[in-house]
N, C-alpha and C positions, 0 to 999 in steps of 0.2 A: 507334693511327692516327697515322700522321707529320701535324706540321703543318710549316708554314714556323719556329718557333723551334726542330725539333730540325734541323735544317741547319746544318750546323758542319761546317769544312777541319781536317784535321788535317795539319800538317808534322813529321812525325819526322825528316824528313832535314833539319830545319832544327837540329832539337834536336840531332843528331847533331854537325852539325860544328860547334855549339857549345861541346858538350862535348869535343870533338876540338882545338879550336881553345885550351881551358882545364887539358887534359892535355898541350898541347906548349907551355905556360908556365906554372909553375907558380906561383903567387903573385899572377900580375897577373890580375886580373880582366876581364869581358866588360861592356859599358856599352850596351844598348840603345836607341837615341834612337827617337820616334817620338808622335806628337801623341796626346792621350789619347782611348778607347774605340776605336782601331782593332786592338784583340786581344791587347795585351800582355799581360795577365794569365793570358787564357785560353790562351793559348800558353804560358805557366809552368805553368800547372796541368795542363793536359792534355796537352802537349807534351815539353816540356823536364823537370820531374819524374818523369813516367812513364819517359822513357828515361836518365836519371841513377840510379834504382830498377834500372833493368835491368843499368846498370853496375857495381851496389855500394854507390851513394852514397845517400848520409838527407839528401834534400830538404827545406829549411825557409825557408815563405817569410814575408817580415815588410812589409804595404805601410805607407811611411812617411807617406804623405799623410793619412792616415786619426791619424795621433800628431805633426801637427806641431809642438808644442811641446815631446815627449820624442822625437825618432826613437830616440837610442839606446836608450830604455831601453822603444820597440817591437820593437825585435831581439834586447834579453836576452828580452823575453818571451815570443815566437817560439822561442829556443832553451831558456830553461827548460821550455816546452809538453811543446817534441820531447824531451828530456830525461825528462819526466814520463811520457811517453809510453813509453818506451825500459822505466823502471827501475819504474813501476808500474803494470801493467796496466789498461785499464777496465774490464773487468767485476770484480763481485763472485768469482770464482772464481779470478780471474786474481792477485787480491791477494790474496787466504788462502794461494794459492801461494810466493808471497815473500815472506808474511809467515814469519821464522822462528820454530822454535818453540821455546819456552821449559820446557815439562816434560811428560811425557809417565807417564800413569799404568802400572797393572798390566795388561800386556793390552793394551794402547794403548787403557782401555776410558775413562781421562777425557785430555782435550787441555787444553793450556793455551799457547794464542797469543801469541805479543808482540803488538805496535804493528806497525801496518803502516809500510814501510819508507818515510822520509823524507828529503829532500834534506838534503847536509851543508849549513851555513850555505856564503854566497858573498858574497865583498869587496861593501862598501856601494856603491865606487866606480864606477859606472858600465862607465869604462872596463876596470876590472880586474875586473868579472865577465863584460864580454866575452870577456875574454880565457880564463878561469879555464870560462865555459861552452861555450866551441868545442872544448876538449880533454876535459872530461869527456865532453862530446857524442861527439865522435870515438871517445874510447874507449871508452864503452858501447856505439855501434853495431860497433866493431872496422872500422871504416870510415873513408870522405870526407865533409865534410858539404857538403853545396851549398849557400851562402847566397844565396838569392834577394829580391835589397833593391826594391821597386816604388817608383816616385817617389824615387828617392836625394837628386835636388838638394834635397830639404828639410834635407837636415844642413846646408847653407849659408845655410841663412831663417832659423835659432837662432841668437840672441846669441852662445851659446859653441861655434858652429859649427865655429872654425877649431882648437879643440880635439877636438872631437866625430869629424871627420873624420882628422885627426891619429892618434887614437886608434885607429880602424878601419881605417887603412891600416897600423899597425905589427901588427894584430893578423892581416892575412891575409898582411903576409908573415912575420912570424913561425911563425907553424902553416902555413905554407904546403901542408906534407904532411897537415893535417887537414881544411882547409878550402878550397874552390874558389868563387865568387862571381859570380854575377851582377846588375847594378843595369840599372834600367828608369828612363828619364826620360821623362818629357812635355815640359820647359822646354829649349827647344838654349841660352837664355842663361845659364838654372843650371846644365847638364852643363856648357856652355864653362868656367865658373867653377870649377866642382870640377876638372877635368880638364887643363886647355888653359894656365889664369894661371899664368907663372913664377910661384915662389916658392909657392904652394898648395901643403899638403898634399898631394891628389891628383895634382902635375902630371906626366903623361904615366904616371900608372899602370894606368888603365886602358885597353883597348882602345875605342876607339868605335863601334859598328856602328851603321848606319841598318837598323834593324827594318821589312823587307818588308812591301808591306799587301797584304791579298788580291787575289786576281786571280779573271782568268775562271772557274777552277773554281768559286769558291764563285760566281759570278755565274750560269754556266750550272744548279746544282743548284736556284737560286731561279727561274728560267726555265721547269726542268723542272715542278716542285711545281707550278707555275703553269698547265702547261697540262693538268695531269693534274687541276687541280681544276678549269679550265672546258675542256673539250675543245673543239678546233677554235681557241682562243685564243693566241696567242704573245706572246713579248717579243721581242722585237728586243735583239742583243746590243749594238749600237751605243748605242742608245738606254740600255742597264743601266751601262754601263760609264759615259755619259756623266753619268750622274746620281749614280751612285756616287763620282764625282770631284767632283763638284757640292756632295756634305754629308760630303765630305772623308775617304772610305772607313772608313764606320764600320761596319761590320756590323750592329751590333744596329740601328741606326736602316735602315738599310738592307732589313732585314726588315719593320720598323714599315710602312715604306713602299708594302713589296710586299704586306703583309697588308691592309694602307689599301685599294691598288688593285682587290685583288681581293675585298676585299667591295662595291666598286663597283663590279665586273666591268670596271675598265678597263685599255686595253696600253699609253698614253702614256705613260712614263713621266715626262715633262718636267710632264706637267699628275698626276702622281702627287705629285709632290716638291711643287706649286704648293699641293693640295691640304691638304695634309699642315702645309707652312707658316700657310696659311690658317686651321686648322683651330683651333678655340676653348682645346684643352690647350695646343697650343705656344706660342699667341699668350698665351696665361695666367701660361705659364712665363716669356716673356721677357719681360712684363710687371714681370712679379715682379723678374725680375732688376733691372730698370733701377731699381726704384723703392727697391731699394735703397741707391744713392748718387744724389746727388747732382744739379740741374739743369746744373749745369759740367761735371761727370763724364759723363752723359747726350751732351754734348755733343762733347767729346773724343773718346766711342763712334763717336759719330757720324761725327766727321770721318778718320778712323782707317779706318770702313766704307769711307769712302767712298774710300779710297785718298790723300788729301790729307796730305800730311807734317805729323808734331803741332805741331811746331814753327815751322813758316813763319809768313811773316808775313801771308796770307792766310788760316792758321788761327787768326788771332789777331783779324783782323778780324770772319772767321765768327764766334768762339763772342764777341764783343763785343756783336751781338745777343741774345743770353741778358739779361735784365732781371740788375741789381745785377752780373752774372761779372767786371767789369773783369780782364779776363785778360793775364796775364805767363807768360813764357815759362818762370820761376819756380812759377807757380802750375801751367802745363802740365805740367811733371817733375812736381810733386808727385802730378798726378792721376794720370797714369801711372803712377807707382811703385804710387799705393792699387789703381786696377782690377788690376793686375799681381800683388798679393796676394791679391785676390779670386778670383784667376781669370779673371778674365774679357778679358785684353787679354795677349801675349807678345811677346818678342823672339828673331827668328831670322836670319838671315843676309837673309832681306829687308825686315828694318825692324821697325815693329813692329806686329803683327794682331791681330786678334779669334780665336781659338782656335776658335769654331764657326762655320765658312762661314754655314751657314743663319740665324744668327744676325747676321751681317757683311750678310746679303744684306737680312734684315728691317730692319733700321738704315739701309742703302743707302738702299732704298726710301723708307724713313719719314721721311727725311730730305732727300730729293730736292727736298722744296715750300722747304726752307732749317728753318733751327734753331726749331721753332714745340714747344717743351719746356715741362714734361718730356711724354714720347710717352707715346701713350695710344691 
């Protein structure tokens, strides 16, 4: 039975001229921007691999965000996987097959197996088994390898970043004929960094693409599911669309939403999303979050929500109500740097924001009576 989580857009024609756009430059790679959980992933996986498969090429994807304290040595082991994968089969069957063999009785009536086959050793050094696993890779597939890097601007959050990246750009243009590449960001002020700073490593090697978020079809399919589970019930597509911009086109939460409504059997969708905020998990979650830093930090969120520049001197006033913050404009960068490693606060060409709308909106709100912290 279909529910609202198997509803998923597929774009092959996006994967397409990606891949088109990375065979008519050979070397430089494709840089995906686009704020996190509105489908980058699932468009490398289901998208973009499948039709790199169809071209020839051995997809392997490595997400850095998940190894930020080693990214590179989350992409050797990405490409050792694919590797392992290549040269020893998984099943049982598949490995007595290449396993070679060592002697062979009267009759062929006893066997006597080697070892099953193992990787040659590969340089200790990071960069040089990069480099050393993108061509063995290549050439055990007799192919192109796609390297698919998720959250890239972490190679720039490591101490020895400006070597790390360094390192990774000699290596896809050097194998350029082995290896084709693409990186997914969430942060526009970490891609600007890797990408854009004179004198960087990266600068102007990759392509920058702002990564599409879904549109109406996937909005119409969740519309449709909907009135097929309450007949005589609609959405209004004005209304989908509006709300979908609302928690900053995220899909999965975007379903959360619609499955909300429709066990309450309602079509608003404005008072779906209200719900949904309301509701005792989310409110639990961002609890959580805040109570991980700080009453000054707290506060900063706050003001940030609330659209108020971090640094003025009216934000300086506000967060001076905080019992003990005596706050500087000094002490405001530094908060900003911490939330901005947590995650939880970016900088993009309009300043700097709260990554989760619905979360920017809960702060708004809670914050509206003035700084009465930590929130609760």
């Amino acid at each position: 039975m279909t529910t609202f989580d198997d509803i998923e857009v597929r774009r092959p024609g996006i994967a397409q001229a990606y891949l088109a756009l990375l065979a008519a430059q050979p070397g430089r790679p494709l840089a995906l921007f686009a704020p996190r959980r509105v489908g980058k992933t699932f468009f490398l996986d289901h998208d973009l691999a499948p039709k790199a498969k169809e071209a020839g090429m051995l997809p392997v994807y490595a997400d850095l965000w998940l190894h930020k304290s080693a990214p590179l040595e989350a992409v050797n082991h990405a490409l050792e996987e694919a590797l392992d994968d290549l040269r020893v089969p998984r099943s049982h069957l598949g490995k007595l097959a290449k396993t070679p063999v060592k002697k062979i009785g009267a009759l062929g009536a006893s066997l006597d197996l080697g070892d099953e086959p193992q990787r040659r050793p590969l340089p200790e050094s990071a960069a040089l088994r990069l480099d050393a696993l993108v061509t063995r890779l290549a050439r055990q597939h007799k192919g192109q390898v796609l390297l698919m890097l998720d959250e890239v601007q972490t190679l720039g959050e490591v101490p020895d970043g400006v070597s790390l990246i360094a390192s990774l750009r000699a290596v896809l243009h050097k194998r350029r004929e082995d290896v084709a590449a693409v990186f997914t960001g969430s942060s526009q002020e970490g891609l600007a960094r890797l990408m854009t700073t004179a004198g960087a490593p990266m600068y102007q090697f990759a392509q920058i693409i702002d990564f599409p978020f879904l549109g109406d079809e996937f909005l119409r399919l969740l519309a449709a599911h909907f009135s097929k589970v309450h007949p005589g019930k609609t959405l209004e597509m004005v209304e989908l669309r509006d709300g979908f911009q609302r928690i900053g086109f995220k899909p999965a939460l975007m379903r959360d939403v619609v499955k909300a409504m429709s066990a309450e059997g309602i079509t608003d969708v404005a008072r779906g999303i209200d719900n949904y905020m309301a509701s005792g998990h989310q409110v639990a979650i961002w609890r959580a979050l805040l109570n991980s830093v700080d009453a000054f930090d707290q506060g900063v969120l706050v003001v940030v929500a609330k659209g108020q520049p971090p640094l003025s001197q009216a934000t300086l006033e506000t967060l001076a109500t905080i019992p003990g913050s005596k706050p500087t404009i000094s002490k405001v960068r530094s908060s900003i740097e911490k939330l901005k490693r947590n995650g939880l606060l970016s900088k993009n060409a309009g300043g700097t924001t709260i990554d989760d709308p619905l979360f920017a909106e809960f702060l708004s709100k809670k914050g509206s009576m003035g700084l009465a912290l930590p929130i609760a």
